[in-house]
Residue frames relative to the residue before (quaternion, step in Angstrom):
aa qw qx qy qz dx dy dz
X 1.0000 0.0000 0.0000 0.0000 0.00 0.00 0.00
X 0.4525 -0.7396 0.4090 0.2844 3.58 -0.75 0.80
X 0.6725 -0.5338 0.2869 0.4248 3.78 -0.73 0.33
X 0.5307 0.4999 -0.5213 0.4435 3.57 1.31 -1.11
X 0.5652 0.6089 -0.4330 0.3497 4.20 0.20 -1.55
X 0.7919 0.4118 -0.2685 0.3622 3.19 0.33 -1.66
X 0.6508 0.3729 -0.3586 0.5557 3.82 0.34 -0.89
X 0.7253 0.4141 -0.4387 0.3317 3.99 0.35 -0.18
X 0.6157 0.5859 -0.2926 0.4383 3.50 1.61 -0.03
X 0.5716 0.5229 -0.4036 0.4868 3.29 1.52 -0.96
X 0.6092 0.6656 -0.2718 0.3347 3.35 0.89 -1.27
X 0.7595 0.2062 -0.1522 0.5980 3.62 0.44 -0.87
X 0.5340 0.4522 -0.5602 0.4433 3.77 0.92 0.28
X 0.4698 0.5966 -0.4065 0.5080 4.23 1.27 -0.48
X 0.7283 0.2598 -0.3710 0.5142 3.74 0.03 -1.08
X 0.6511 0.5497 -0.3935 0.3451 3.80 0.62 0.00
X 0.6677 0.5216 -0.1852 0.4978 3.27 1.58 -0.80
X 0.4952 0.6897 -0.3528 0.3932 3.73 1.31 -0.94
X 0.8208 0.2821 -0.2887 0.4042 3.25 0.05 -1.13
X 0.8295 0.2942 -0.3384 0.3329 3.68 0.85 -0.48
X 0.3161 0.6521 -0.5935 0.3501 3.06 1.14 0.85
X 0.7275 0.4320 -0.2279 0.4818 3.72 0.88 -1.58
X 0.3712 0.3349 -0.5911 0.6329 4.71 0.84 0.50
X 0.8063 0.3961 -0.3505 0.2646 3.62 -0.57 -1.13
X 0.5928 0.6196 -0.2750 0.4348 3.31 0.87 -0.19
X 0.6677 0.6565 0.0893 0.3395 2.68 1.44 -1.81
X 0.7504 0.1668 -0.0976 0.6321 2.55 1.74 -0.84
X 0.3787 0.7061 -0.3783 0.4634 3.17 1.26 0.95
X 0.5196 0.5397 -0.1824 0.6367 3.48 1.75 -0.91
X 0.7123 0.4268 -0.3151 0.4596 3.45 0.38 -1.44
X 0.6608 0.4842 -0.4218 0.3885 3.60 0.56 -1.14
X 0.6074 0.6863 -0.2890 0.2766 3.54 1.00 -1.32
X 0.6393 0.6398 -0.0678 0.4211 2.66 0.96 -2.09
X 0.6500 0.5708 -0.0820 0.4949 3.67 1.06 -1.57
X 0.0015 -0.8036 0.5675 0.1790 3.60 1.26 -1.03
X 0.2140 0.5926 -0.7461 0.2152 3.30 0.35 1.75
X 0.6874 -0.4525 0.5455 0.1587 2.73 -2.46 0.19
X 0.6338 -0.4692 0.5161 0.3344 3.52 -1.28 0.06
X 0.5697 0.6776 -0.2016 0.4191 3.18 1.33 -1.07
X 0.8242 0.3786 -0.1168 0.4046 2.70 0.93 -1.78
X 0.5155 0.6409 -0.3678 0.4339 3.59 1.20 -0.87
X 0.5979 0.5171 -0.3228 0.5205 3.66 1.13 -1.62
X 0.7337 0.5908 -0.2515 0.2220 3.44 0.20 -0.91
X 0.6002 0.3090 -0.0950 0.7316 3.31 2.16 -0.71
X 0.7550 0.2703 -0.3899 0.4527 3.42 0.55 0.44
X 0.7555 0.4449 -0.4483 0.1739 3.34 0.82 -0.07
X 0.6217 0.4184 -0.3584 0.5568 4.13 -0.86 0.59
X 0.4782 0.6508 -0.4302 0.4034 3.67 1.40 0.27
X 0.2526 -0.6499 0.6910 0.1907 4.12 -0.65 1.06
X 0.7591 0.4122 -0.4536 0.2194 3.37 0.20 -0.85
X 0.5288 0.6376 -0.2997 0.4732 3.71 1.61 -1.24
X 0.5897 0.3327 -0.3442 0.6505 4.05 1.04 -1.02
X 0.5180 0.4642 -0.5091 0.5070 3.89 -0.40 0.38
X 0.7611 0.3778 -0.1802 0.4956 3.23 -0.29 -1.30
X 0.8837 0.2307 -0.2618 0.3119 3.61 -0.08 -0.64
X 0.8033 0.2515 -0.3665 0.3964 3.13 1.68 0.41
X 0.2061 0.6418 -0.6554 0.3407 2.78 1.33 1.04
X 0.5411 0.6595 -0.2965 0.4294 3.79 0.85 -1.27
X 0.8628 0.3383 -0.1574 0.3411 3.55 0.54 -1.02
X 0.5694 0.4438 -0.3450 0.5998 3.21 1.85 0.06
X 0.5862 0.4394 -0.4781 0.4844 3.68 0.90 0.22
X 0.8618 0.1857 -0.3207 0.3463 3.09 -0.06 -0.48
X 0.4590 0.3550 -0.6429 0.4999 4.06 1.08 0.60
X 0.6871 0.2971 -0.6015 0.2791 3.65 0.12 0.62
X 0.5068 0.6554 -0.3261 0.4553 3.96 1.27 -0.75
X 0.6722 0.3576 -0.2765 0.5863 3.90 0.62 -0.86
X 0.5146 0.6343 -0.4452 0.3669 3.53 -0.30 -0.23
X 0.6838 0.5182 -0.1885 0.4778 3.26 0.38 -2.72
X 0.7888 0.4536 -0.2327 0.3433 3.56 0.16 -1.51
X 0.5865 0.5209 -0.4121 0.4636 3.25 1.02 -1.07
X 0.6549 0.4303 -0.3879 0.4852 4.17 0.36 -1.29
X 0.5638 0.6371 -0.3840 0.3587 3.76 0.45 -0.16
X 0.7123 0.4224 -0.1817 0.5303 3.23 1.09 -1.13
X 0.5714 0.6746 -0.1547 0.4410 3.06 1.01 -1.01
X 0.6077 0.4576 -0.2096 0.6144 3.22 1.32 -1.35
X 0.7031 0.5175 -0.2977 0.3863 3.73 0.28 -1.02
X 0.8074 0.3927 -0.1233 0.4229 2.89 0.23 -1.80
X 0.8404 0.0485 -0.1263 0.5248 4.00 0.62 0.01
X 0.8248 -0.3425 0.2554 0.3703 3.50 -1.88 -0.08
X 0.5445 0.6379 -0.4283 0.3364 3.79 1.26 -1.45
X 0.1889 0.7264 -0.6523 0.1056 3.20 -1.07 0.90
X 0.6877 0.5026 -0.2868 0.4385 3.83 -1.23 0.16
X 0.8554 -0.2575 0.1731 0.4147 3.40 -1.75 0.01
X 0.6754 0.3957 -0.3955 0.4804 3.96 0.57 -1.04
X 0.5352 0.6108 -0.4128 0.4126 3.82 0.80 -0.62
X 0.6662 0.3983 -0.2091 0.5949 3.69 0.48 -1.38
X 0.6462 0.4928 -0.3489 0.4667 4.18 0.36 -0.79
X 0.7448 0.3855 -0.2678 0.4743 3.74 0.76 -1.04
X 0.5048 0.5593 -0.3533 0.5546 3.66 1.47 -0.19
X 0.6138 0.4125 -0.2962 0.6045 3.75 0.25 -0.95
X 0.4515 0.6058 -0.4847 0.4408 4.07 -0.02 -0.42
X 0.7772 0.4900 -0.0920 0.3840 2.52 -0.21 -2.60
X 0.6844 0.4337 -0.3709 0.4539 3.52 0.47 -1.29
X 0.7984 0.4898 -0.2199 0.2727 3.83 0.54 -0.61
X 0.3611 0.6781 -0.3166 0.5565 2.96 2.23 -0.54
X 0.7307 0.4840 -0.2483 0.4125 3.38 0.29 -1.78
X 0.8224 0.3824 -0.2082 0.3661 3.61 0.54 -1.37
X 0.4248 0.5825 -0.3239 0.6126 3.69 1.55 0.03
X 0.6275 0.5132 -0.1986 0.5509 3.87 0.53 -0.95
X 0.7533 0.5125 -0.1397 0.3879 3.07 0.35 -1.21
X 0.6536 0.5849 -0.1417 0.4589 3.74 1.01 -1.39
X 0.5402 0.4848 -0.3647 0.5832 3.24 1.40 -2.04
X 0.7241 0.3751 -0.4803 0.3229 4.15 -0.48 -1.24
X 0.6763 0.5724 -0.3717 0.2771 3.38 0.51 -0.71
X 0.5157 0.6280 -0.1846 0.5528 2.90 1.34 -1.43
X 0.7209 0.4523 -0.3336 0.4056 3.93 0.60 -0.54
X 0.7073 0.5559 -0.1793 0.3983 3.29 1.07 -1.32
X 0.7847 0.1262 -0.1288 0.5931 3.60 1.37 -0.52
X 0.4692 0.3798 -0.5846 0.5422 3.81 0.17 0.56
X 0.4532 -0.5963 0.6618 0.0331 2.54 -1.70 1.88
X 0.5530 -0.6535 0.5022 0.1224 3.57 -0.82 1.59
C-alpha cells in the first residue's frame, strides 16, 4: 500500500479511535468511581451486541492504527525497509486483532 493510503488510514482510523478511547475511559472512572466488581461489569456486558460492537469496532481500529505507526518508526528510526517490514506490520496488525476479538469475545459471550 503506498504511504499516501497508509497515513490516510491511520488518520481516519484516529478520528475512529478518539471518541472510544474517551466512553472507554469514561467508563473506567464511572466503574471505579461506582466501586463495581468484575463481576459486576461482566454481568452488564455480557450477551450485549451493542458492548461487542463497540469494543470491536475499537479493536479493529486500532489493530489497524497501531501497526501503520509502529512501521513508521521503524521506518524512521532504522535500516528495515521493504516487503518483510510491511509483512512484520500486517502480522502485528493480526496478532493485535486476533488478541483483541478473543478479549472481546470474553467480555460479552454469555458463558
Amino acid at each position: 500500500m503506498s504511504p499516501a493510503r497508509l497515513y490516510l488510514l491511520q488518520r481516519a482510523t484516529a478520528l475512529i479511535l478518539a471518541p472510544l478511547v474517551l466512553v472507554h475511559l469514561g467508563l473506567i472512572l464511572i466503574a471505579v468511581e461506582g466501586g463495581l466488581t468484575a463481576a459486576e461489569i461482566l454481568g452488564r456486558t455480557r450477551g450485549s451486541v451493542g458492548w461487542a460492537a463497540f469494543y470491536g469496532l475499537f479493536v479493529l481500529a486500532a489493530a489497524i492504527h497501531a501497526p501503520i505507526g509502529l512501521r513508521n518508526v521503524i521506518h524512521e528510526h532504522t535500516s528495515w525497509r521493504g516487503r518483510s517490514l510491511g509483512f512484520a506490520t500486517i502480522a502485528l496488525g493480526l496478532l493485535l486483532a486476533g488478541l483483541g476479538a478473543r478479549a472481546v469475545i470474553a467480555v460479552v459471550a454469555v458463558p
